[in-house]
N, C-alpha and C positions, 0 to 999 in steps of 0.2 A: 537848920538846913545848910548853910554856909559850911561849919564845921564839919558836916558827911561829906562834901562837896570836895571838901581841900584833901579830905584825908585817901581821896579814891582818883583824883585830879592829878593826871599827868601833862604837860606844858613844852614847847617845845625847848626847853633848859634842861630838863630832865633827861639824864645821861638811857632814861626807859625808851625813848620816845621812838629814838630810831627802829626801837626791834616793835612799837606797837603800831608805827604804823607802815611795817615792810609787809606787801601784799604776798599772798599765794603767787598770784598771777604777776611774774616781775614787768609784764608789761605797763601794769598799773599801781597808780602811787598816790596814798593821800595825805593833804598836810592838815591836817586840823588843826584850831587852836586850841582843842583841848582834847585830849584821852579821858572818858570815864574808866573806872576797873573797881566795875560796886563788886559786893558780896552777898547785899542780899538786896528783897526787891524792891523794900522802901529809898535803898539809895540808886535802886534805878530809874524810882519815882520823881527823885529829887533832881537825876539828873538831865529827863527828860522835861522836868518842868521850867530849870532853867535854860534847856535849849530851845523852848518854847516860849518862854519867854521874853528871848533873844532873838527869835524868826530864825535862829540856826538852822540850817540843812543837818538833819542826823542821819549818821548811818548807825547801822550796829553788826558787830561779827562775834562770831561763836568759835568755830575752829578755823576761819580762814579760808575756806576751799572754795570761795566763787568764783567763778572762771569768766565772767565778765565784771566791770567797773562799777555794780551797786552797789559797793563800798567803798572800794581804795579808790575816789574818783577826786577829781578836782575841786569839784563841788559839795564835796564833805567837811561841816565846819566842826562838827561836834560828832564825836566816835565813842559809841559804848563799846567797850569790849568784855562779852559776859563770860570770858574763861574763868574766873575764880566762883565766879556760879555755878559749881560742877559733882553735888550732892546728887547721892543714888542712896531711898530710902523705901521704905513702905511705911506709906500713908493708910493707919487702920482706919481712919474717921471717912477717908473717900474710899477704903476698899479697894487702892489700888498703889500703883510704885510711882512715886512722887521722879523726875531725872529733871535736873536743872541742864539750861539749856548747853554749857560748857562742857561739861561731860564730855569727853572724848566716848567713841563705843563700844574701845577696848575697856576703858572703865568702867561703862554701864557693860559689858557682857561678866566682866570678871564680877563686879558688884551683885548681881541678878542670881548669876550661876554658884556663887560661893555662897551666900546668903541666904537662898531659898530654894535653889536647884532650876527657875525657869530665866526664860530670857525674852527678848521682844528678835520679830523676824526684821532686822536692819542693813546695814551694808558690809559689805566686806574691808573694807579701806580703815581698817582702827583706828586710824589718825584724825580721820573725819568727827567736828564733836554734834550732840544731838542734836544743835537747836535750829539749824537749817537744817539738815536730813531730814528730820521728821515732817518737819513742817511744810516740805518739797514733796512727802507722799513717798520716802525712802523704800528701798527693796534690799534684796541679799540673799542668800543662800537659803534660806528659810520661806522664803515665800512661796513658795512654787505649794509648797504644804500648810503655810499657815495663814499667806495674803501680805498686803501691804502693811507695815507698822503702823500706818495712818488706821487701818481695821481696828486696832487696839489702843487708840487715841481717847480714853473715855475723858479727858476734860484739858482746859490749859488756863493757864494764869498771863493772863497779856498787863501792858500798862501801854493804856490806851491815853489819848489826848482830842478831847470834848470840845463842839462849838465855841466855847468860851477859850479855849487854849488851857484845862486843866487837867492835868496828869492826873489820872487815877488806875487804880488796878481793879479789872473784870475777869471774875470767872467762871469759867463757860465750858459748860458739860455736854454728855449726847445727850440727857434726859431729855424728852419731848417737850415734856410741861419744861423746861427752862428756856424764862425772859431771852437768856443769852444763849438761846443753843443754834442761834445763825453764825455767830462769831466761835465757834466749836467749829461747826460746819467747816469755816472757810481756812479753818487752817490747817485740816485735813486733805493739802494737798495744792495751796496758793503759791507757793513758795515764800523767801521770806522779805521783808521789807514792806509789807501793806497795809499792816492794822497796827501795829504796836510795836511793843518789846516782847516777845515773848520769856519768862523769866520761870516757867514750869510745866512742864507736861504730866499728866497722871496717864499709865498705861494700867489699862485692864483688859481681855480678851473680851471680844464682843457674846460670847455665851458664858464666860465666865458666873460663876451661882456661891452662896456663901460668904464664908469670911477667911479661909484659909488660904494664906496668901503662896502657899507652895499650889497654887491649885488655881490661880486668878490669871494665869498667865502660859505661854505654852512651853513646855519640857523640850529642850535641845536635844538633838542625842547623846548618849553617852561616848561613843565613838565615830569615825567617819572616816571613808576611804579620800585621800588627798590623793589628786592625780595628774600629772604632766605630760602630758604627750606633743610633741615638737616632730615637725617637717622641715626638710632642706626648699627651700627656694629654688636655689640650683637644681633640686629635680622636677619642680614646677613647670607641665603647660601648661597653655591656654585652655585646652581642655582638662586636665585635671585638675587645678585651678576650681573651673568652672561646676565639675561634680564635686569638689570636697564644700565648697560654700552651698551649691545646693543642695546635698544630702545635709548636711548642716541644718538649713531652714525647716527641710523638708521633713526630718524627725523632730525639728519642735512644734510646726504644722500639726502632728498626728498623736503628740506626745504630752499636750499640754492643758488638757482638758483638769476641773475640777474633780478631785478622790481618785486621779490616776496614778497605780504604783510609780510610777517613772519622775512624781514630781518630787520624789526623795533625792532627783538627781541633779543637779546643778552644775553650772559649767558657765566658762567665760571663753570664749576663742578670741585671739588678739589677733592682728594681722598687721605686720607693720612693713613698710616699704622693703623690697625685695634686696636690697641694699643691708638693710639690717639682719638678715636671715634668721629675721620672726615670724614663724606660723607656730603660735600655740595654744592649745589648750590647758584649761585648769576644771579640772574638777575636784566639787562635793558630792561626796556620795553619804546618806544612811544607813554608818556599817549595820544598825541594828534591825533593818527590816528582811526580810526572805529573799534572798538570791541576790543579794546588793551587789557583790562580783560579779554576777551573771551579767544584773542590770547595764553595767558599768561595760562588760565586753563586747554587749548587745551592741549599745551605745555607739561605741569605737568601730564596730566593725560597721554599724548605719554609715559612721562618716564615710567610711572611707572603703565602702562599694564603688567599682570602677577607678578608684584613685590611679591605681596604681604607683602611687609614691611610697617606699620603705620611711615609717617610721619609728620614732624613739619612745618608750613611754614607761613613766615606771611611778608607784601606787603606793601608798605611805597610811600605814593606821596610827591617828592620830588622838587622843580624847577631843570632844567637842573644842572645849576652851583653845586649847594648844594649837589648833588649827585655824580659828578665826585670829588669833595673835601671830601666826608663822608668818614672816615675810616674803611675801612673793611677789612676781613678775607682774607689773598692775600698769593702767594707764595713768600714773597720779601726777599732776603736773604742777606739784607743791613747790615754788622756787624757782620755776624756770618760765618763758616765756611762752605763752599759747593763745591759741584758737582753737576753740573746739565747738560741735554743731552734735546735733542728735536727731533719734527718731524712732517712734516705735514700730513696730514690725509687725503685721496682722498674718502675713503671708511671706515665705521665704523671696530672695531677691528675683526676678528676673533674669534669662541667660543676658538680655542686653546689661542690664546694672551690673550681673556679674563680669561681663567684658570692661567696662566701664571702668570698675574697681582693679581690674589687672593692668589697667592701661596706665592708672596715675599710679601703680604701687610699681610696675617698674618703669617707667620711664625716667631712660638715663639724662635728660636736658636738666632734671630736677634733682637736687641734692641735700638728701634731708631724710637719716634713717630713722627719728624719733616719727613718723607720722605715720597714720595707718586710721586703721576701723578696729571697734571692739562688740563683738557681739556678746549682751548677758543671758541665760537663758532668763524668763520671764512667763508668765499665767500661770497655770495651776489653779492652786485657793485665791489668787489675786482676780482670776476670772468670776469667781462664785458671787463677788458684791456687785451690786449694779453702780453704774455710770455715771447717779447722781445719788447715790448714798455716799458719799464723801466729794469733795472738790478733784480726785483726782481720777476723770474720765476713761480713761483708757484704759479699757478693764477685758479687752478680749483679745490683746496683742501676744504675742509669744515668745516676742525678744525685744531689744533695746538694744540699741546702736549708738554709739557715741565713736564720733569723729573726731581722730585729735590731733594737734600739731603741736610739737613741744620743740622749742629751740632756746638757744643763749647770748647769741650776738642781737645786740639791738640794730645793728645795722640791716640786720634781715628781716627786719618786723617785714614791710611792705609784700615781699618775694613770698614769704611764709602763709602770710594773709592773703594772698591772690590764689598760692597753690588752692589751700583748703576752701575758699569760696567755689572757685572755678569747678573742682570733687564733685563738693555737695551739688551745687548746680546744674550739674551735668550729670548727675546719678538722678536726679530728682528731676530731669529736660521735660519727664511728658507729663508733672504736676506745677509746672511753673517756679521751678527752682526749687521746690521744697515741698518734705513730704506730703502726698496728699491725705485724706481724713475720709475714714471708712471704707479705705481700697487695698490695696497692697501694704502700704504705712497707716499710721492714725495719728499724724502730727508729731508732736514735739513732746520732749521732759524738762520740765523749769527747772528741776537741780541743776540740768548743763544748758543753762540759758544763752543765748543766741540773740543779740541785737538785731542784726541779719535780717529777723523776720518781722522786724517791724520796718524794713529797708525797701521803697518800694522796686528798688534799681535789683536787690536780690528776691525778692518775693514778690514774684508777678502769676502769683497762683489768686483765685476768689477770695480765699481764707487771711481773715486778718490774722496779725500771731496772737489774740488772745483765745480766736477757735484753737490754733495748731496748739496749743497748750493747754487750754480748760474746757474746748466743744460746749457744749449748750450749757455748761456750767457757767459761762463769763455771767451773764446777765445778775444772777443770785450772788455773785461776785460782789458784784456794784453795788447792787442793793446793799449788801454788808459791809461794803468801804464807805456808803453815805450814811449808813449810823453809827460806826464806830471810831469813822475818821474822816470828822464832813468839813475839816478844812485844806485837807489831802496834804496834811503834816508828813507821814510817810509818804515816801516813793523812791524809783529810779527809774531806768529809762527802759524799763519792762512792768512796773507797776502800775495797776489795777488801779482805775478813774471811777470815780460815780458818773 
């Protein structure tokens, strides 16, 4: 065991060190005394047994993209890093596609799509690797039609640590009769850091039948309409403004029900401070379905009833692949400094929220073009699963908000940090600072976790943050954190207690 240990062992001597342990989030920084970097899962067996051994603090990362401190934290003595973990196979023996959690999802999509012709419905950001996404209850462009990736989560390979403090590896399926199908359960949507390591996920489609693995999983399109459409700021009132975000809301309101044509369509609208002269849209569209132009002009012309703002917009056919790999105009705050908050969306904004959001995106006291709002469209097939058929609740929203603040000077942490608290606060005034649960929002998304809400100075709503994140899910939570990690080895400062 020594031997696996040295060979995967980085040290803070190691000329590695500095690039393993430089955070997404430059706000935050960990020093550990040791980097793991196993290859397979027996040495990640090894490596958690001697941090447990140790009474080490572990963290572990996959591609990097936590947007708060559960990793790059102070308190991290011992760091797995599962990037060379990053196998995309099919597994005949489970009847399903084996992704190790490293995998970036430009790899898994390119792996899937070249190999067998299907793919899993995930995120759009390829840089992002599976082993948090997934395990956060991931979404993307595909879901609106296929559901949550977590939908197709049929098993995972964790490496747990026992009353006694011994590392072992559990694998845990949906099947019903399975001992371990509560620890399936929970990772269908926990986020990550709570039970283990996880070191494999098996994807299969929840109706998936047979053994023909072109056929186990759901078919991409073959092509799809890519589309940008961009507004002047400068021609922006208050009142138009106020129609383009509620026409906005208000066609995914009407638009987003389960087996509706329109959830071929996909879209992200960014909106970033008036300073920036960022209003845009991206869309996905399904070149291959009946009238997907149509659908797409339908679309455009919903927003931007009453606008009266001229826009720019122009529409790109793409094959499937070529389009989830294009670079585009994204919220990604890979390298620079952030804060960022979230929310799901049940029901388009309010004219007040919408006042609210025009007031901090232009107000000139405040000096900062990286920050803004991003709306994803969201439900469809993701509506169809109930609430507590997986960990991830929030199953009848219709968009997804992420609030973000991206800067470089550390001298500006504080000013930065106040902007985007004061936002969300005051976007959220009549739920006690944050979103309310089965009203207008339905809480939170743990992919873009939020300290915040476990703050009682920022979250003076009824709801603790593990409702605004899991809803009546928490309690089966615990349950499953006290048998598969009942010395609460795992954590951070959003993780799941017995």
């Amino acid at each position: 065991m020594t031997g696996m240990l040295d060979r995967t062992a980085i040290t803070a001597d190691d000329p590695r060190y500095l690039e393993m342990t430089t955070a997404a989030n430059s706000r935050f920084r960990c020093t550990p005394r040791v980097v793991y970097v196993p290859s397979t899962p027996g040495e990640v067996v090894a490596a958690v047994q001697s941090a447990a051994d140790s009474g080490a603090r572990v963290a572990v990362r996959s591609g990097g993209h936590c947007l708060e401190d559960f990793v790059d934290s102070a308190e991290t003595e011992v760091l797995l890093d599962l990037s060379r973990l990053n196998r995309v196979e099919y597994d005949a023996g489970m009847r399903a596609f084996a992704i190790e959690p490293g995998a970036l999802l430009g790899e898994v999509y390119r792996g899937l799509l070249k190999g067998w012709g299907v793919t899993i419905p995930a995120g759009l950001e390829y840089t992002v690797a599976a082993g948090g996404h997934i395990l956060g209850g991931g979404y993307g462009p595909l879901t609106r039609v296929h559901g949550c990736v977590v939908d197709h989560l049929y098993a995972v390979e964790v490496v747990t640590v026992d009353g006694a403090g011994k590392a072992r590896i559990v694998v845990a399926t949906r099947e019903a009769a399975d001992r371990h199908h509560d620890l399936w359960w929970a990772h269908t949507g926990c986020g990550g850091g709570n039970f283990g390591v996880v070191t494999k996920y098996w994807m299969r489609a929840p109706d998936a039948e047979g053994d023909n693995p072109a056929l186990l999983l759901p078919r991409p399109p073959a092509e799809v309409l890519d589309g940008l459409t961009l507004w002047s700021w400068s021609d922006m009132t208050p009142d138009s403004f106020r129609r383009l975000l509620a026409n906005h809301g208000r066609w995914h309101e009407h638009h987003s029900a389960p087996g509706m044509p329109e959830n071929a369509l996909f879209s992200i609208l960014t909106v970033l401070r008036a300073q920036s002269n960022t209003i845009a849209l991206l869309t996905q569209v399904d070149a291959t379905v009946d009238g997907a132009e149509e659908m797409l002009s339908d679309y455009l012309d919903a927003l931007n009833a009453g606008v009266g703002v001229r826009y720019d917009h122009d529409v790109r056919r793409r094959p499937w692949l070529r389009s989830m790999l294009w670079p585009r105009m994204r919220g990604d705050v890979y390298g620079q400094r952030a804060k960022c908050k979230a929310a799901y969306l049940r029901r388009r904004y309010t004219d007040e929220q919408i006042a609210v959001i025009y007031r901090y995106l232009t107000d000139d006291a405040y000096d900062n073009p990286t920050a803004g709002v991003i709306l994803a469209a969201y439900g469809g097939q993701a509506s169809a699963t109930a609430p507590d058929a997986t960990a991830t609740a929030q199953r009848d929203s219709v968009l997804k908000a992420f609030y973000l603040n991206n800067w470089t000077d550390p001298a500006g942490d504080d000013a930065h940090v106040a902007w985007i608290r004061s936002f969300y606060r005051d976007l959220y005034a009549d739920s006690g600072g944050v979103p309310d649960l089965n009203g207008q929002s339905d809480g939170s998304y743990i992919n873009y976790p939020d300290t915040d809400l476990a703050d009682p100075h920022w979250n003076r709503s009824e709801s603790a943050w593990h409702d605004l994140y899991y809803k009546d899910n928490y309690p089966r939570l615990q349950r499953a954190k006290a048998a598969y990690d009942p010395t609460g080895f795992f954590g951070h400062a959003l993780g799941i207690t017995a």
